[in-house]
N, C-alpha and C positions, 0 to 999 in steps of 0.2 A: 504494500500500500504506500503512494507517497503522501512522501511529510509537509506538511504546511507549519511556518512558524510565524505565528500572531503576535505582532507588537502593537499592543494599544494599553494607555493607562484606563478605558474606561474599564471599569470589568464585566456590564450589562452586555456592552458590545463583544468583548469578548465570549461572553456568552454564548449571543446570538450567534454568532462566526462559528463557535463549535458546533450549536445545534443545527444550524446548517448544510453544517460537510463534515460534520464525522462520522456519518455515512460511507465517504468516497474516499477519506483521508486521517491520516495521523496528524492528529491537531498540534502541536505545542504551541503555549502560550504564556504571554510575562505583560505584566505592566507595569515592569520596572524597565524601562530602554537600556540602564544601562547595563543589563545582563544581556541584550540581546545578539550584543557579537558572539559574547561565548556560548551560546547557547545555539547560533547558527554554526559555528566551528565544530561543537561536541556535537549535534543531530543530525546535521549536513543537508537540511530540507531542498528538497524541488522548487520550491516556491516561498516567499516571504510577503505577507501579508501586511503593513506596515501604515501606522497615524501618523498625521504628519504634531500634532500641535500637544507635545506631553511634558510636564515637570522635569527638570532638569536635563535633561536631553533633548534637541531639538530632532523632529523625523527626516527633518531634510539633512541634517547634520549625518545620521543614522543611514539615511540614501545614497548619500554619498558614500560612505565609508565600506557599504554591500560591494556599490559598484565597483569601487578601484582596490578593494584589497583580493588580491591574487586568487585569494582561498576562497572567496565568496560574490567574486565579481561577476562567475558566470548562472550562479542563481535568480531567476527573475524576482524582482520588486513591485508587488502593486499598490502603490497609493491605495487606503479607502481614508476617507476625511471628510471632514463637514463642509470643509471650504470649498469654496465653488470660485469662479473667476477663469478666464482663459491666461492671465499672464500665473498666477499658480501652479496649473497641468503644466504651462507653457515651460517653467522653471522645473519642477518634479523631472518631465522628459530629457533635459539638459545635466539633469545628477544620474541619467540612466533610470528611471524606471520606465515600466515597460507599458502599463495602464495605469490608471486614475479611475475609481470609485467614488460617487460622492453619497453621501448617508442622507438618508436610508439606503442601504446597500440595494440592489435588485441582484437578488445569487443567482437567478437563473444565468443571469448575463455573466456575472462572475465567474459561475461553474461551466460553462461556454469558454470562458478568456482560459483558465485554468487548464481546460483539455488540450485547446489550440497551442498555448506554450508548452505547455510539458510532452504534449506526441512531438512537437518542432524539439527540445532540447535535446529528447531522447535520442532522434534521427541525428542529429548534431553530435552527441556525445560518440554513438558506434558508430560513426563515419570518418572523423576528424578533429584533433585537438586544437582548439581556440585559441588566439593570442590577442590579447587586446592591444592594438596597434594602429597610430591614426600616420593613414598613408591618402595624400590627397588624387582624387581620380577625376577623370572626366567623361559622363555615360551621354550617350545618346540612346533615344528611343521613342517610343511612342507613348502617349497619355492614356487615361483612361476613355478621354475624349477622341481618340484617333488622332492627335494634332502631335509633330514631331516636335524634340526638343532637346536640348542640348544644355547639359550643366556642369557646375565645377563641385565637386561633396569631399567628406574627410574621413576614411572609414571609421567605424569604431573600433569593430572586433573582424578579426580576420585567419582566417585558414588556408591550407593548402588549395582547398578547391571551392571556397566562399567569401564570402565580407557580408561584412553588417553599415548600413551607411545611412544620414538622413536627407531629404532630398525635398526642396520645396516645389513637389512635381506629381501629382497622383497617378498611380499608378495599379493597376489590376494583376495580382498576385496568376502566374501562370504566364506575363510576357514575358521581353525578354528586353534586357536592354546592352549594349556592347562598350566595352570598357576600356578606357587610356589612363594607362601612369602618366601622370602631371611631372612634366618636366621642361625641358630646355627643348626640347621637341616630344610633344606627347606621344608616347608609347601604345600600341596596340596590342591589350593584352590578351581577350576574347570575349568571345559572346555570353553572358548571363541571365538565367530566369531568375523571376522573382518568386522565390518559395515561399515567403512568408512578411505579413506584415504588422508595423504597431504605431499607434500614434495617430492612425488615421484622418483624426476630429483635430488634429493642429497644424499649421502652418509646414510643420517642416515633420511627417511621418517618416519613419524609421524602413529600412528594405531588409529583409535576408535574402542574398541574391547567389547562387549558386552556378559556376560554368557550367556549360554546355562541352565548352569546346575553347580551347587556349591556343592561340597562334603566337603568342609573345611570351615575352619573360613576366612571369608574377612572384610577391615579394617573401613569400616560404617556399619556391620550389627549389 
């Protein structure tokens, strides 16, 4: 069963979040935040559940620290919070999380985000190991709209045969788009689908884009 680990000081909410999904999953939960590193280090959960606004720890503080510590940076992060606001989500996305909740929770949709990350991380894990690595590229391709387009992005995370990248350009998960290392003359590395995506509802969604097919040099091979 995978692990969820709940960081909220409410404890009602806390609650609720277990009676929801311990059904589907192994709950842990604190609302103390600042047990919450050690507590994702010793469980090693699929996912972290995480408030942004709690007693001596800040969640964004907390967002941060998932995403860039080695051990625990490839764990997804979901926001659930009371605050609402588009420059909030907007900041949250930019410490690396992955979705944004706002309460009252609606778990359906949650237990939906839940599946779609963790079948994508699983497929990630037994395929190729991760590096988080910001390598600037330049993709052309097609919109959701049919309209072609061409941009400059910065990876985040990146593999032998993937990147993770955000991209102020929507996009329908299943095309393709074709990809240049940003340089002194841009590089033609190869053509990429889009497997998976997050962020959708902000400005600049997040891509996992996966080769097809590599004509160039790419930067772990």
């Amino acid at each position: 069963m995978n692990k969820l680990l709940v960081v909220d000081d409410d404890e009602a909410m806390r609650k609720v979040i277990r009676l929801n999904l311990a059904d589907s999953y192994e709950v842990i939960d604190t609302g103390e935040p600042e047990h919450a590193l050690a507590l994702a280090l010793e469980h090693k959960p699929d996912a972290i559940l995480l408030d942004l606004r709690m007693p001596r720890y800040s969640g964004f503080e907390l967002c941060q620290t998932f995403t860039s510590l080695s051990s625990t940076q490839m764990i997804p992060v979901l926001v659930i919070s009371g605050e609402a606001g588009a420059k909030t989500k907007q900041f949250c996305r930019d410490l690396g999380a992955v979705a944004y909740f706002e309460k009252p929770v609606d778990f359906d949709a949650l237990r939906l985000q839940l599946t779609d990350f963790l079948k994508a991380r699983r497929k990630e894990r037994r395929s190729e190991v991760r590096v988080r690595l910001r390598v600037p590229l330049k993709l052309t391709g097609t919109d959701e709209k049919g309209e072609a387009f061409q941009i400059h992005t910065t990876t985040e995370n990146v593999s032998r045969g993937s990147f993770l990248c955000a991209c102020p350009v929507a996009m329908a998960e299943g095309s393709a788009v074709e990809a240049y290392l940003v340089s002194a003359r841009d590089e033609y590395v190869g053509k990429a689908r889009i497997i998976r995506s997050e962020w959708k509802e902000t400005a600049y969604p997040r891509y996992g884009c996966r080769f097809m097919d590599k004509a160039g040099h790419w930067v772990l091979d």
